[in-house]
Every structure is written in C-alpha cells, then in structure tokens.
DRENBADO-889686 format. One record per residue: residue in three letters; x, y, z of N, C-alpha, C, O in turn. Coordinates in steps of 0.02 Angstrom, whole numbers, padded with zeros to 5 digits. Atoms other than C-alpha are relative to their C-alpha. Layout:
rest nc1 nc2 nc3 cac1 cac2 cac3 cc1 cc2 cc3 oc1 oc2 oc3
ALA X Y Z X Y Z X Y Z X Y Z
...
END
This chain:
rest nc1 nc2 nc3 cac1 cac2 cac3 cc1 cc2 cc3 oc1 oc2 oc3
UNK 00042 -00060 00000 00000 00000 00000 00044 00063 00000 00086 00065 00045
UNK -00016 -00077 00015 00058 00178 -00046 00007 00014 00058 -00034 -00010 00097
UNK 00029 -00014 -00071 00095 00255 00110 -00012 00094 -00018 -00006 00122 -00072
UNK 00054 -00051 00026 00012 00430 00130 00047 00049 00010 00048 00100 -00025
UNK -00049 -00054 00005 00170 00516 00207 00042 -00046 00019 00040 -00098 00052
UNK -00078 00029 -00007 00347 00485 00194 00052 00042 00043 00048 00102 00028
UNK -00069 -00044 -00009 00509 00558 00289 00050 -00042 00016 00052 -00091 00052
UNK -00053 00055 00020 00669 00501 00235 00065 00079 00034 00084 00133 00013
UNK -00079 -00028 -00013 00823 00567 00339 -00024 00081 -00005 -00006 00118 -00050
UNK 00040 -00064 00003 00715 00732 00386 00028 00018 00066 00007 -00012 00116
UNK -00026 -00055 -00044 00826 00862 00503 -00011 00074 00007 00019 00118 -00025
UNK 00004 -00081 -00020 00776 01023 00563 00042 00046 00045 00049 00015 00097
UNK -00065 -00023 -00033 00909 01140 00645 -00002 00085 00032 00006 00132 -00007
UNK 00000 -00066 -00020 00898 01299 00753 00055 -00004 00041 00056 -00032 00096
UNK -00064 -00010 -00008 01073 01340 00766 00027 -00050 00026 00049 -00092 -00013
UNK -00051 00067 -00034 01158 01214 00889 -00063 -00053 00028 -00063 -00104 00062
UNK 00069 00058 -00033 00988 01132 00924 -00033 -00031 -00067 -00048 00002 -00117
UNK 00016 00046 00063 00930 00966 00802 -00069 -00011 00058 -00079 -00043 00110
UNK 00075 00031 -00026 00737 00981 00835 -00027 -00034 -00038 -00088 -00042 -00031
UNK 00019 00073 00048 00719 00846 00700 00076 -00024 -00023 00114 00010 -00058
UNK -00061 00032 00009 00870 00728 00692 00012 -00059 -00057 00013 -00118 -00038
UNK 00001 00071 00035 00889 00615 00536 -00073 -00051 -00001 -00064 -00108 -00022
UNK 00051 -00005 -00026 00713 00584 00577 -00033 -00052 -00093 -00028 -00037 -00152
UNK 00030 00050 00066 00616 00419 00455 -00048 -00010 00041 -00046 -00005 00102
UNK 00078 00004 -00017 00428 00383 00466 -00007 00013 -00058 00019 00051 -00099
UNK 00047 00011 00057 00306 00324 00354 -00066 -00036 00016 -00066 -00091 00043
UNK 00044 00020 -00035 00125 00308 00385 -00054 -00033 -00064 -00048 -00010 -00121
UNK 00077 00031 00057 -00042 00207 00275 -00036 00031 00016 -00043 00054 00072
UNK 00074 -00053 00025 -00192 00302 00208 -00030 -00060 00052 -00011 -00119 00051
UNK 00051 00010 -00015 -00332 00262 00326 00011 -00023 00068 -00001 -00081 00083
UNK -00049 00052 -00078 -00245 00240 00527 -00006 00086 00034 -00010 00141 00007
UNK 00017 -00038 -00031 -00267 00346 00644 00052 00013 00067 00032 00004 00125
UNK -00061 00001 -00022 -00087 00379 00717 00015 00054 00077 00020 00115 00077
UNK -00040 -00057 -00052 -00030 00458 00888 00054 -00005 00007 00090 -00055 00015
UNK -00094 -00011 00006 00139 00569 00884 00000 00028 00086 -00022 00080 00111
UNK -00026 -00012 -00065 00208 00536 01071 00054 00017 00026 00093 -00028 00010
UNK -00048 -00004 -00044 00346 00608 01183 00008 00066 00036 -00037 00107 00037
UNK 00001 -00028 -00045 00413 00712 01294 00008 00069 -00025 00023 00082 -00083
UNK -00011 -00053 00024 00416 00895 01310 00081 00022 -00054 00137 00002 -00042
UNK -00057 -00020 00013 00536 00979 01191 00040 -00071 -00046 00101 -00070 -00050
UNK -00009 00057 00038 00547 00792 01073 -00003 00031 -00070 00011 -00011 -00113
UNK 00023 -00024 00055 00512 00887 00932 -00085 -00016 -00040 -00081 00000 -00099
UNK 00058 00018 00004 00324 00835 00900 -00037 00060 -00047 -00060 00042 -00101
UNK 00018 -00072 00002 00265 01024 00865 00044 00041 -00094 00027 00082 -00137
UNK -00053 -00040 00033 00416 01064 00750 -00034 -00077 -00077 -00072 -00070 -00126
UNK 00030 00056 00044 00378 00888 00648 -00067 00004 -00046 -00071 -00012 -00105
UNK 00056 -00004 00037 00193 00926 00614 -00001 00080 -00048 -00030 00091 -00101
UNK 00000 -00060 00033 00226 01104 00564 00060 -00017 -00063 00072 00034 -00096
UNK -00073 00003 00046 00382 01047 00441 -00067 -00056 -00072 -00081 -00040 -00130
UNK 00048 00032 00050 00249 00914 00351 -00049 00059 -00020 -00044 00070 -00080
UNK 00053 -00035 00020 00109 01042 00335 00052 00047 -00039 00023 00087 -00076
UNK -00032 -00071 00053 00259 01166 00243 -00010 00055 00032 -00021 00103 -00004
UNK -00006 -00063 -00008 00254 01296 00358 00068 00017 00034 00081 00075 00050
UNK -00060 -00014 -00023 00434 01268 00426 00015 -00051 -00085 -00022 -00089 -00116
UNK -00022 00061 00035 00550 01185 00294 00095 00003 00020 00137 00048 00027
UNK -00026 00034 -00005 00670 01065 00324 00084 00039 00013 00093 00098 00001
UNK -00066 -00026 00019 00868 01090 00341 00018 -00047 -00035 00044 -00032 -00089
UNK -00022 00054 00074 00900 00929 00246 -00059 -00053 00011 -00103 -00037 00051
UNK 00049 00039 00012 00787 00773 00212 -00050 00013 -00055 -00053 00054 -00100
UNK 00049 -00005 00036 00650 00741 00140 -00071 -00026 00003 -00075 -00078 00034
UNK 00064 00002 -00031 00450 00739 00147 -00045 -00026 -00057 -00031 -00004 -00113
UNK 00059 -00031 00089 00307 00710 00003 -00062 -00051 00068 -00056 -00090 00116
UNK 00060 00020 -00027 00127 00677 00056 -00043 -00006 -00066 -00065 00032 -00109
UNK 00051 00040 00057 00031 00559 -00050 00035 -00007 -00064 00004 -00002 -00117
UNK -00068 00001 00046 00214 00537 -00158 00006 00077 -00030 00040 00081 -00081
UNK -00020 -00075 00010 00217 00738 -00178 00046 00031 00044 00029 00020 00102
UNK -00032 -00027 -00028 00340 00826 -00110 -00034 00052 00027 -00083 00081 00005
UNK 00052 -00067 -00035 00299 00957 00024 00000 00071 -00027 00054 00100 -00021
UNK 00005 -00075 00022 00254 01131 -00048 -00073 00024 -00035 -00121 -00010 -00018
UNK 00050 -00029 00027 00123 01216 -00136 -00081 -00057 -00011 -00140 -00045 00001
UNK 00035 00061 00028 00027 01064 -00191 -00024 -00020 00045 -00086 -00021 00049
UNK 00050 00054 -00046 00005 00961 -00035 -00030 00032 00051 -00065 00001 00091
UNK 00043 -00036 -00031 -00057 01108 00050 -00086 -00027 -00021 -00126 -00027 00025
UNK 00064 00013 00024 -00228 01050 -00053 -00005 -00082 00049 -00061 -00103 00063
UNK 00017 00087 -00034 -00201 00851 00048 00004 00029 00074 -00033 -00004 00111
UNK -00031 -00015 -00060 -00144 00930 00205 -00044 00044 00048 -00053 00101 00027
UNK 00060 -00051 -00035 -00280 01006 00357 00054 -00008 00071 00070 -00060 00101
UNK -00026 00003 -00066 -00178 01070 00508 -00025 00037 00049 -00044 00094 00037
UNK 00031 -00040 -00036 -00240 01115 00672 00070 00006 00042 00096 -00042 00071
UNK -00048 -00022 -00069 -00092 01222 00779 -00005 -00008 00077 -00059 -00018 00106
UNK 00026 00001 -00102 -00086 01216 00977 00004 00057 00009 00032 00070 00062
UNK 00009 -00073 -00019 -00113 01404 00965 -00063 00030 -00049 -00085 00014 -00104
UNK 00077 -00026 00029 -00268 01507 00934 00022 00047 -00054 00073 00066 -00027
UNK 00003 -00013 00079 -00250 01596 00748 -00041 00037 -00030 -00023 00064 -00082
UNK 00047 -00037 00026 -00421 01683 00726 -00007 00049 00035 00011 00048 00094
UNK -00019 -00070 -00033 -00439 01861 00763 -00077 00000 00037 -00126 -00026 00012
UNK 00042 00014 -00072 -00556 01871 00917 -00076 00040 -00015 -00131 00029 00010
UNK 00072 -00036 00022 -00677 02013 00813 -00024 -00036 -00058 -00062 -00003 -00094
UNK 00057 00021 00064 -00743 01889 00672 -00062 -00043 00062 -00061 -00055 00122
UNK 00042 00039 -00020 -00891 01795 00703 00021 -00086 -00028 00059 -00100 -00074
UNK -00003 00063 00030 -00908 01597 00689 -00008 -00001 -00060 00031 -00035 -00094
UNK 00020 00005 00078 -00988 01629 00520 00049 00030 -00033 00064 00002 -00085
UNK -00044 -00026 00023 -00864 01734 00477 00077 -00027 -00020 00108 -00013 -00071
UNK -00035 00036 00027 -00729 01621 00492 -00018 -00067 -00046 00028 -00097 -00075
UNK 00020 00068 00031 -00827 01467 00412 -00004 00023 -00086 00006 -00011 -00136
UNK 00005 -00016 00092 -00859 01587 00242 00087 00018 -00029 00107 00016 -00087
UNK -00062 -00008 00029 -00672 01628 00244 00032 -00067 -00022 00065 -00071 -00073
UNK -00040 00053 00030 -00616 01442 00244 -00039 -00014 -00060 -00002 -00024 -00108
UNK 00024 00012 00045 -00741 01412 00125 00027 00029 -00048 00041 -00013 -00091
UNK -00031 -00027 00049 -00664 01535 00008 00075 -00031 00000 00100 -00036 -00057
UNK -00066 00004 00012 -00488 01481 00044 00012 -00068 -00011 00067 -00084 -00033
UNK -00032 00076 00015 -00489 01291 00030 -00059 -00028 -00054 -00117 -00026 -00032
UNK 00057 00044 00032 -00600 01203 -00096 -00031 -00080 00011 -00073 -00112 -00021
UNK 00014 00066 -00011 -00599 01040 -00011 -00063 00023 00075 -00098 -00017 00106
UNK 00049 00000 -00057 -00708 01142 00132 -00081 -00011 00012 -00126 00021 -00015
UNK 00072 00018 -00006 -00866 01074 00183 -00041 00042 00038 -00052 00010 00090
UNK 00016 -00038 -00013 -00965 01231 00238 -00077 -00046 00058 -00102 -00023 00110
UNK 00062 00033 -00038 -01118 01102 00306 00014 -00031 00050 -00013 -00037 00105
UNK -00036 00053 -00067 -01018 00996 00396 00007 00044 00056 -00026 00036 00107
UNK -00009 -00029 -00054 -00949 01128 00496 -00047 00023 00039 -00048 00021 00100
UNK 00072 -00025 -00066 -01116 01203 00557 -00043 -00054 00025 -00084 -00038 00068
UNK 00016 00044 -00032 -01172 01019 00588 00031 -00021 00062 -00001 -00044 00109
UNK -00049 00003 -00065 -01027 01002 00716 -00013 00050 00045 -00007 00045 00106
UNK -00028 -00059 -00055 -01030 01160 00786 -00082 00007 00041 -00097 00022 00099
UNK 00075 00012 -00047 -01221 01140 00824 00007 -00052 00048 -00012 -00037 00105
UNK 00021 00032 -00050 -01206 00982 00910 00070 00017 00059 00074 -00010 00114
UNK -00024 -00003 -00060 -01067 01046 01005 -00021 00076 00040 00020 00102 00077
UNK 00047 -00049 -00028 -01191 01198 01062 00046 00078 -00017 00050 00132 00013
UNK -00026 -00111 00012 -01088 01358 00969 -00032 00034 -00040 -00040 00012 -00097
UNK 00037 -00045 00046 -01174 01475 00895 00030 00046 -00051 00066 00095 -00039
UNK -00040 -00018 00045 -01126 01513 00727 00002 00090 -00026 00036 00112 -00073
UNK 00004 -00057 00013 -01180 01702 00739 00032 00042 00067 00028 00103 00075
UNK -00054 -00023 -00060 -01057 01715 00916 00075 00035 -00035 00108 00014 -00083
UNK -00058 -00037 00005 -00912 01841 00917 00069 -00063 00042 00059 -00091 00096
UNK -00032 00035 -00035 -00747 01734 00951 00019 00034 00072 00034 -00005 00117
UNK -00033 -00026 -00058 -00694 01856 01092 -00045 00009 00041 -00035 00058 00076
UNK 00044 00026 -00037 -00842 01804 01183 -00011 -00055 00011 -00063 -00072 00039
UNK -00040 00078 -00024 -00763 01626 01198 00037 -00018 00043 00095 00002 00039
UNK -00063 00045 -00020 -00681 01519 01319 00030 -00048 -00043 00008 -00085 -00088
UNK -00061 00033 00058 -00500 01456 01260 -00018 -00070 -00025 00001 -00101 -00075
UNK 00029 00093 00030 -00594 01278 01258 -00038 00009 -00054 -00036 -00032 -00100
UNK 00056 00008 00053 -00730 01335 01147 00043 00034 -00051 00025 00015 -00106
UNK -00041 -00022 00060 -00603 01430 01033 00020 -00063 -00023 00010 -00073 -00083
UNK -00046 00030 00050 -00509 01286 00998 -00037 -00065 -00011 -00005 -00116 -00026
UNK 00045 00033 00032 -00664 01186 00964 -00025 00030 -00066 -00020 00000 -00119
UNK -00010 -00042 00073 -00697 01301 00829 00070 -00029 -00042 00070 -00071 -00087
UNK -00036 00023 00042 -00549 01274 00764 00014 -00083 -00024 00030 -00096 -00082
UNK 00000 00058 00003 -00542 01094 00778 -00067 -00023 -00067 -00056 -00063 -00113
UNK 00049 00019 00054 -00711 01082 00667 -00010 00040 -00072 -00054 00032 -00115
UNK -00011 -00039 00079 -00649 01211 00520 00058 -00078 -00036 00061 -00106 -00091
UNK -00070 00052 00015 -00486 01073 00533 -00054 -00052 -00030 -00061 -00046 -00091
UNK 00042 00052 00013 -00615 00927 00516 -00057 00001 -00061 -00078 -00049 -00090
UNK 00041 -00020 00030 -00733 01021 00413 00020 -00022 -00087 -00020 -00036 -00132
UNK -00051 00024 00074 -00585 00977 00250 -00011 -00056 -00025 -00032 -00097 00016
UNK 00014 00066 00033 -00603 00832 00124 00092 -00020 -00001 00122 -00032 -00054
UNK -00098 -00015 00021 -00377 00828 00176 00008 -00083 -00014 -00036 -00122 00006
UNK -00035 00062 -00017 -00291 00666 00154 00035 -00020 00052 00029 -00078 00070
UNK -00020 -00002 -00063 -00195 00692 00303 -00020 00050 00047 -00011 00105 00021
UNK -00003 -00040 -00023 -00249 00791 00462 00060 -00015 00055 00080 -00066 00083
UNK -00035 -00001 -00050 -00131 00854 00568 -00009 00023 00056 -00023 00080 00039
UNK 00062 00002 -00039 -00205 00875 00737 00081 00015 00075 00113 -00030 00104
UNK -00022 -00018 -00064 -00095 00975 00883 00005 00017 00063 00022 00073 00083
UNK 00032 00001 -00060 -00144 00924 01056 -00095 00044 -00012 -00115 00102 -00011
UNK 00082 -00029 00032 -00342 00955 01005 -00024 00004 00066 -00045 00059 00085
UNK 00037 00009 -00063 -00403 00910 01167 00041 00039 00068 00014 00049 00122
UNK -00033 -00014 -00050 -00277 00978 01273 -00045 00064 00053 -00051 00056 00113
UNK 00055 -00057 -00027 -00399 01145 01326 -00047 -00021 00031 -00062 -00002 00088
UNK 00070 00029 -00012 -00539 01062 01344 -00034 -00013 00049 -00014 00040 00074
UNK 00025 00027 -00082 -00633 01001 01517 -00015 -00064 -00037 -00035 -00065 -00095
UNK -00011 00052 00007 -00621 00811 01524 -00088 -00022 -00025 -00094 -00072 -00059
UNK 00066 00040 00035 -00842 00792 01485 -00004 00021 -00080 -00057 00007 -00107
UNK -00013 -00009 00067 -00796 00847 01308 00040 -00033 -00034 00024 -00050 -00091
UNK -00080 00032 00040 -00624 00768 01258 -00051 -00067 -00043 -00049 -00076 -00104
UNK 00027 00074 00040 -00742 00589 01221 -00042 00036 -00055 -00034 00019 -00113
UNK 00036 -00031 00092 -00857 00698 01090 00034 00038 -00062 00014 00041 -00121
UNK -00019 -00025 00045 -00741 00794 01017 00061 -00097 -00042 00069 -00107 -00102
UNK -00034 00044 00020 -00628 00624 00992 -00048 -00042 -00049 -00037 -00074 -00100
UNK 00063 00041 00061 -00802 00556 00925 00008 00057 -00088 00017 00037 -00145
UNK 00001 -00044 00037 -00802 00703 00817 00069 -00016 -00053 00064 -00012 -00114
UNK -00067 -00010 00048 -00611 00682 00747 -00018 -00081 -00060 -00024 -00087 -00121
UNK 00017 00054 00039 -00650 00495 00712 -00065 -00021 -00044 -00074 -00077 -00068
UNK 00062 00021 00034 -00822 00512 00627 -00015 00057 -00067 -00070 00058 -00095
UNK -00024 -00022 00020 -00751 00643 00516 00046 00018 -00051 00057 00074 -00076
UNK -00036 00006 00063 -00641 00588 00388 00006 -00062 -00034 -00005 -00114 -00003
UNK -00015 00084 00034 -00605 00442 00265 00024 -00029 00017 00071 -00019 00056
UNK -00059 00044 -00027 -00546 00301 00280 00052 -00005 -00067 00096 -00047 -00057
UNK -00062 -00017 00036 -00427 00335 00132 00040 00050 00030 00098 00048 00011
UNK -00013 -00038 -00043 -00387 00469 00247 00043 -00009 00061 00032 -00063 00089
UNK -00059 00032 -00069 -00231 00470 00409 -00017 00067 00033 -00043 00117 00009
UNK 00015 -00041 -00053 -00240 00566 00558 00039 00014 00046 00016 -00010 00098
UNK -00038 00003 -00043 -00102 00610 00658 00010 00041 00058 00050 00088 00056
UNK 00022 -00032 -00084 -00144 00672 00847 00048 00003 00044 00062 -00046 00079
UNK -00048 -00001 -00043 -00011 00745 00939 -00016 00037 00083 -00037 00093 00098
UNK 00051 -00029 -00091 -00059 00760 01150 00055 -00034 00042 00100 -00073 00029
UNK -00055 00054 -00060 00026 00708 01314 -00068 -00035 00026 -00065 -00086 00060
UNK 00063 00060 -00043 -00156 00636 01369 -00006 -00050 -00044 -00056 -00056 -00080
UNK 00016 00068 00030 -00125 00474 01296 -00064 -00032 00025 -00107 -00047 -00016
UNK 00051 00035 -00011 -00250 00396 01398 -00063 00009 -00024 -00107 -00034 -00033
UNK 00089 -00015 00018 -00403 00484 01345 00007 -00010 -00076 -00049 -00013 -00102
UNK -00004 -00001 00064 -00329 00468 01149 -00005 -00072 -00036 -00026 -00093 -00090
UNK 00005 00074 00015 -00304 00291 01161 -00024 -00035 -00041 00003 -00066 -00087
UNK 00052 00038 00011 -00461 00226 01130 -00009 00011 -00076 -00041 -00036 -00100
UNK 00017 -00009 00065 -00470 00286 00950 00084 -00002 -00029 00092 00038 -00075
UNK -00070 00001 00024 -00274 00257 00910 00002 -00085 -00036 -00007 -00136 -00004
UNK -00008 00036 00065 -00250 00139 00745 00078 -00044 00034 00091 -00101 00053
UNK -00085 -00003 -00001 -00037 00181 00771 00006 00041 00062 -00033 00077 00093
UNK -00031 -00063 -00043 00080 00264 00885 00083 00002 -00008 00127 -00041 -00006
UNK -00084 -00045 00024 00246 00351 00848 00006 00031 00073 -00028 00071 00104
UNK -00061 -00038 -00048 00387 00374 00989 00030 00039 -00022 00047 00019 -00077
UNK -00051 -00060 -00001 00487 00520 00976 00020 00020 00039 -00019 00041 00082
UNK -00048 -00025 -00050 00634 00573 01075 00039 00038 -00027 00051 00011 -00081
UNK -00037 -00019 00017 00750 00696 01035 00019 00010 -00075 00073 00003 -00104
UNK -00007 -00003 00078 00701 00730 00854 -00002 -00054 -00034 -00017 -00048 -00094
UNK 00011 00088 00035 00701 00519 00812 -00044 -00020 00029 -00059 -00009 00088
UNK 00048 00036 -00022 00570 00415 00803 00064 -00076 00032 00120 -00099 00021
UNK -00051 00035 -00047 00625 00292 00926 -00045 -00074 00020 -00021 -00110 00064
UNK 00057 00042 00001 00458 00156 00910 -00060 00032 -00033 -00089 00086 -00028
UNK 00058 -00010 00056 00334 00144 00786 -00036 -00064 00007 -00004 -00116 00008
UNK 00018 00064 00009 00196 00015 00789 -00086 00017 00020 -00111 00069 00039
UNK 00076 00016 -00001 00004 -00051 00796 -00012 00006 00081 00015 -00032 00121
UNK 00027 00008 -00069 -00084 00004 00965 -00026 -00093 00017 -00007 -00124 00066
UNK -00007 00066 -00016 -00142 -00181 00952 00045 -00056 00008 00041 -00097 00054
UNK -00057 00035 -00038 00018 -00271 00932 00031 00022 00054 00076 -00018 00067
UNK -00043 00001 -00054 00090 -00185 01096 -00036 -00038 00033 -00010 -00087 00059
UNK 00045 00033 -00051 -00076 -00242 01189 00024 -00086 -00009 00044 -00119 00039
UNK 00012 00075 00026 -00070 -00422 01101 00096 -00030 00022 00104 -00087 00045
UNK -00089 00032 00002 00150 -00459 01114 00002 00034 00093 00021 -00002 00139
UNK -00041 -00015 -00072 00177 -00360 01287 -00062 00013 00059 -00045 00024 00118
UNK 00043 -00007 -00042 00006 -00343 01369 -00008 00078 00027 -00021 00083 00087
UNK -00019 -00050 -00057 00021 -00165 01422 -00041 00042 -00057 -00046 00029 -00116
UNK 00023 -00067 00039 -00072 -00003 01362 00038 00066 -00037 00075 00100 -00002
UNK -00054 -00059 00026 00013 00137 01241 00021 00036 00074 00081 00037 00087
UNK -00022 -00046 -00046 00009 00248 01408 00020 -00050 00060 00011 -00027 00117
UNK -00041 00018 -00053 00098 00112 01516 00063 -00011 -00030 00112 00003 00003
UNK -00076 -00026 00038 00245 00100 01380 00024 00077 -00019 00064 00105 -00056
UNK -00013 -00080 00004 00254 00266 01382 00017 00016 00038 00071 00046 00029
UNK -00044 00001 -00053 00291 00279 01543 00044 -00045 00028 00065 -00038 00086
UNK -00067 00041 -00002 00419 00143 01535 00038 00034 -00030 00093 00050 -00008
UNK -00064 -00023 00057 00499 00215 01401 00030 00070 00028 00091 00076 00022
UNK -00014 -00055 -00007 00506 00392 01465 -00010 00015 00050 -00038 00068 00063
UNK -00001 -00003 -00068 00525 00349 01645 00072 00080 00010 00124 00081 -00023
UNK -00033 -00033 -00028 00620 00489 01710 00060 -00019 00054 00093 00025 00081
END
C-alpha cells in the first residue's frame, strides 16, 4: 500500500539545536496515528515541517508521493496548539473565509458540528472560552475533504466531559482513505481511537507500531509503555 506520508532522513536545525534529527517515518492512508513524547521531542516542529510551514534543513517529505510545498497544502488540514483567529470575526465569519480559501471545505459539515457541540454560529470569538475557541478550530480542521490531518494536542484545553465527543467528532469525520495524526501528552483519553503510535525522543522516532500489537505481544497499554519508556 502507498503510504500517505513519507520522511526520509528529515533534520531540522535551530542553530546548535537538532529539533528533527535524521528523523524516518512512514504512515498508510486510513490509521489513525498518535505522535508521542516528551516535552521539547520535537512533535510540534515535525507537524509544522509536514504541513510546509517550517521547511526542512536537509531530508526529505512528500505527502501522497508529492513533495511538500504548494501542492500538498490541497491534501494537508492542520490544526496548531495556538489560537489563529482574530477574536472580532464571528463563527460565520470564519466558516465563509475557509470556505473561500480551501476548496476541499465542507461549509455544512462545519455548522453540523458546531451545532451539536452547542456554538453559535452568529457568536463573536472574543466572547469565547480558550476551550470553545479551539473547538472552533478543531471543526474548520475537520470540516476539509484533507488526506492527512494534522491534529496538535486538540483536546488539550478542553474540560475532560468533552475530550470523548470531540474524539467522536475527529473519528467520525474523515475517510478512511484518509490518516490522522494526533499529537497530546493525554495518551490515555486518545487511546481509545489510536490505529498507530509514533515514539519520539529527541528529534528520532524511537518506536513505531500497531496500538494492538503492543496490547497483544507485551500486554500493556500505549500509556503504560510510555511511561516505561520515558520513565524519568
């Protein structure tokens, strides 16, 4: 099977610091991948270098056998771990801008989400809590027909009686020709909908593998090798 993204010997470099080190991963269309490790692993720097908004110091990237640039911006839906929309539009206001700016955006979808998660699409954002901002954003991200989303700590804001709907929300949301890669430190609550999961330490992936073969070969849950691995 084709895989949907590639990185071959992919280094990123801010001056004497390698926040992507020689760095290989390759994921299959239709998996639903969590990128794990510790603060300062590079996780952040990784998803922003695939989406093309950092590029590379050497290596190399393509999504869906394209190289990263202009192009796979059209496969590619990223949600940042920072808020992005200016606080005086309205909900509608940002839903007609993505609509103009991406053509894969689904303008229905998004006001089907955003109803059942009770926002009102004629609310000013700066009459939001940071949770409900970055539920907004989370359902413009979802709202895309992408091949890959890239998905940066989504839930992290959130109050814990939401995290299970919006996770319903990520997984009921895109194709299954479609990959998903969810980067959080709350493994536990991400778990339950995790395909894959990617270790990362220090700019290398350092374990790659099926949330079911760890359960099935070592008995243990992603978030109890996780804290093996990155026992302190």
């Amino acid at each position: 099977m084709k895989a949907i993204l590639e990185c071959r010997e992919l280094t990123k470099q801010y001056q004497q610091v390698k926040a992507l080190d020689h760095l290989n991963l390759a994921l299959e269309p239709g998996r639903i991948v969590g990128l794990l490790g510790p603060n300062g692993s590079g996780k952040t720097t990784l998803l922003k270098t695939i989406g093309g908004i950092l590029t590379p110091t050497s290596g190399e990237i393509q999504v869906d056998g394209t190289p990263v640039g202009l192009e796979t911006k059209k496969l590619v839906s990223y949600l940042p771990d920072w808020n992005y929309l200016s606080d005086w539009m309205r909900v509608r206001d940002v839903i007609g801008l993505f609509k103009d700016f991406y053509a894969d955006f689904d303008d229905r979808k998004a006001l089907e989400m955003l109803s059942r998660l009770e926002i009102n699409s004629k609310d000013r954002l700066k009459s939001m809590s940071k949770g409900t901002k970055e539920k907004v954003q989370l359902v413009l991200v979802m709202s895309r027909r992408a091949r890959l989303y890239l998905l940066d700590e989504p839930i992290g804001g959130v109050d814990p009686a939401a995290r299970d709907y919006i996770l319903t929300t990520i997984i009921g949301n895109y194709s299954e020709n479609a990959t998903i890669m969810i980067s959080t430190h709350l493994i536990a609550d991400v778990e339950q909908v995790l395909d894959d999961f990617v270790f990362i330490h220090k700019g290398q992936v350092i374990l790659s593998s099926s949330v079911d073969r760890i359960r099935e070969e070592q008995g243990k849950s992603v978030d109890a090798l996780f804290r093996e691995v990155f026992r302190c």
